[in-house]
C-alpha positions in Angstrom: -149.1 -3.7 77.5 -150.6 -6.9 75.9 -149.2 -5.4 72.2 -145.6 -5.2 73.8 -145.9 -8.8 75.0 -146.9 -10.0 71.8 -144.0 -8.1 70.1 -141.8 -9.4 72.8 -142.9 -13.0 71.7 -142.9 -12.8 68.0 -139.2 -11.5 68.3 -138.5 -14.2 70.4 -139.3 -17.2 68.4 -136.9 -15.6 65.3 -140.6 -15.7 63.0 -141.2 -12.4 60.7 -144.4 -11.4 59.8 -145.9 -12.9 57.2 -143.0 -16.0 57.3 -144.0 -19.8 58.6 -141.6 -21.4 61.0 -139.9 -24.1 59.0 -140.1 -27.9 60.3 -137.4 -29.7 61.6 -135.4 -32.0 59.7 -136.9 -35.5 59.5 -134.5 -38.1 61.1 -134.2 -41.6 59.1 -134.9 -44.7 60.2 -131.7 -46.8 61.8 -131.4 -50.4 60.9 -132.0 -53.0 63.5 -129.6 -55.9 62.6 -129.5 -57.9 66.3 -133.7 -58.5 65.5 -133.0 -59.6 61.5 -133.5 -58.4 58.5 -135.4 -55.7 57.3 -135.8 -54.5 60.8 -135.5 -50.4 61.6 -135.3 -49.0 64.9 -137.3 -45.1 65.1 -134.6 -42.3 66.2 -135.5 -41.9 70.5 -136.7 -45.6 70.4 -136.1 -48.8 71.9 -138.5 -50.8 69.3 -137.6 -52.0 66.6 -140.2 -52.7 63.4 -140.5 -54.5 60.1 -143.7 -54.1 57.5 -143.9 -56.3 54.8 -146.7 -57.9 52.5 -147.4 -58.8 49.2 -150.2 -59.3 46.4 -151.4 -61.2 44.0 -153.6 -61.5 41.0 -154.7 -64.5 38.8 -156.8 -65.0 36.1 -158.7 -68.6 36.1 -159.7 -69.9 32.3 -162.6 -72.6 31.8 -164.4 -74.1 28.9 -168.1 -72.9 29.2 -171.2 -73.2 27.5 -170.5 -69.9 25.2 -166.7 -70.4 25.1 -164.0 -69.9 27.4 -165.4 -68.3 30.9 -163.1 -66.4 33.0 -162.8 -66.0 37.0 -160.4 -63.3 38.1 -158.3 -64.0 41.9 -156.7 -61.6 44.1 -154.9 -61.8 47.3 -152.9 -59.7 49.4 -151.1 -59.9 53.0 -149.9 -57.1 55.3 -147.9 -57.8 58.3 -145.9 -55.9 60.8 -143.8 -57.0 63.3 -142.2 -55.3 66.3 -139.7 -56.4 68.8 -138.6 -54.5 72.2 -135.9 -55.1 74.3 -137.5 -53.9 78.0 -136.8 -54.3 81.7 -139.1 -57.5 82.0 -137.5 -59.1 78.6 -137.8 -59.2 75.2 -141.8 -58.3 73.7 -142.7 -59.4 70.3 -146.1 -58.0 68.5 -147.0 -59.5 65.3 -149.9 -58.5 63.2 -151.0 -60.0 59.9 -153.9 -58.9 57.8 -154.6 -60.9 54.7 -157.2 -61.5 52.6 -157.5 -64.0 49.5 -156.2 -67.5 49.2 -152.6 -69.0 50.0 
């Protein structure tokens, strides 16, 4: 009895032995042009989202006592933004993460 279910489920679902389901196609992001630019709406959503940043590297150069004395710099910034339209209004989040000098 429990073998016939399991038969009866494996037929079913369309998925041979030995055979992995296939995932569905990914849907793409839709742009979000009423919030600016650069903004993309997920498919099912009402938010809309941007991630941008940037780096940065430097290399300082000073006379020294045994020549020329170097100081490497980095920087960075990460930041993402999202904007909903909901019952109460519009919501904005905005998160920035940097590190370095600006």
């Amino acid at each position: 009895m429990i073998l016939g279910l399991l038969l009866g489920l494996l037929s079913a679902t369309g998925v041979a032995a030995g055979e992995r389901p296939r995932p569905a196609a990914a849907e793409t992001l839709l742009p979000c042009p009423t919030q600016g630019p650069g903004f993309v709406r997920a498919p099912g959503s009402r938010t809309c989202f941007r991630l941008s940043g940037r780096a940065a590297g430097n290399l300082d150069l000073r006379p020294g006592r045994g020549g020329l004395e170097t100081a490497p710099g980095v920087s960075g910034r990460f930041a993402i933004d999202t904007r909903a339209d909901t019952d109460l209004g519009p919501v904005r989040t905005y998160v920035r993460i940097g590190q370095g000098r600006r």
